[in-house]
N, C-alpha and C positions, 0 to 999 in steps of 0.2 A: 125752527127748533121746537122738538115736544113741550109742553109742558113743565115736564117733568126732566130733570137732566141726569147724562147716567152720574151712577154712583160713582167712580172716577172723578169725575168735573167737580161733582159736590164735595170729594175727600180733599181734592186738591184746592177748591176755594175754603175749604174750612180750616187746612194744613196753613195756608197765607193769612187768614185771620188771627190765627192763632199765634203765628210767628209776628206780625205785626204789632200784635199788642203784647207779646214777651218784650220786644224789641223799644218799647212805647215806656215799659216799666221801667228797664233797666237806663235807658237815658233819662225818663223824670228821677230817678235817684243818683245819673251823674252827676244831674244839675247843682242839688245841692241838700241837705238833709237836714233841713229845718222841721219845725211839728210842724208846717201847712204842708211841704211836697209829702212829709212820710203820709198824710191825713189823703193827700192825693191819691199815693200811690199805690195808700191800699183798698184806696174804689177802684184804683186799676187793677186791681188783682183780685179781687172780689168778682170783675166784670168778665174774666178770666178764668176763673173759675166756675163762675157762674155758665160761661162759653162752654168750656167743657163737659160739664156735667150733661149741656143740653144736648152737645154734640153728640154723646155716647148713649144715650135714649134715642134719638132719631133712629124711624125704622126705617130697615133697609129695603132697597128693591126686591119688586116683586110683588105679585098677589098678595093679598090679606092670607090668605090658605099658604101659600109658601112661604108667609111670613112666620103666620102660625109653626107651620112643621119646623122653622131652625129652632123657633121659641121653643117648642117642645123638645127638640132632640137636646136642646143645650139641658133642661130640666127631667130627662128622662130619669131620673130616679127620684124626681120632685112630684108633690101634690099640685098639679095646676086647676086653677078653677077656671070656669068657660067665662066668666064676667073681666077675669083677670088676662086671660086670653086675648078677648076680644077688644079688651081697653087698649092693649097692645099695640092691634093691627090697625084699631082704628074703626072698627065694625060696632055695634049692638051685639050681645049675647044671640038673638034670634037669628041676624042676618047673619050670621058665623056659622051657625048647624046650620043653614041651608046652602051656604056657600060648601061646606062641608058635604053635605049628601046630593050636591050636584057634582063636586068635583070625584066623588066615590060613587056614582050610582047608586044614592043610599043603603050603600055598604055601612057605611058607621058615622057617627057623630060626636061632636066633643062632648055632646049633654052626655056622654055613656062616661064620663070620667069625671062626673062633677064631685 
């Protein structure tokens, strides 16, 4: 197996964590609803939240460059900066314009949009 798993495999182990610990909160509050389980149950839901939030920042497959361009198309009428960009995919500001003017025959670069 690569490394790396497809995006599929990863949505569907994250979709099972996700429901496992729904599943986790609503039995610690069948048990009983004292101030210790509610004090429990809201690290569990904290930790669940916290789950999701990270879920939804993970970048998705693909090159740093083709990660880039959905970044951008989602932001097409947004100011994006090439530090913000690149924080993104995962890259340096520098290694992202060169990644950029390899995958473009240095046609263009994000530094033209800074």
């Amino acid at each position: 197996m690569s490394r790396q798993q497809p995006r599929h495999l990863l949505d569907a182990a994250v979709g099972e964590r996700r429901e496992d610990r729904e599943v986790d909160l609503v039995t610690s509050l069948e048990r009983d609803m004292t101030p210790a389980r509610l004090v429990a149950t809201s690290g569990m839901a904290w930790r669940l939240m916290t789950q999701l939030a990270v879920d939804r920042l993970l970048p998705e497959d693909g090159t740093p460059v083709e990660r880039a361009m959905r970044y951008l198309e989602d932001r097409i009428d947004g100011h994006v900066r090439v530090g913000e960009l690149a924080a993104f995919v995962g890259v340096s500001p520098s290694h992202l314009a060169a990644l950029f003017r390899q995958a473009t025959a240095g046609a263009s670069s994000p530094t033209t949009c800074r």
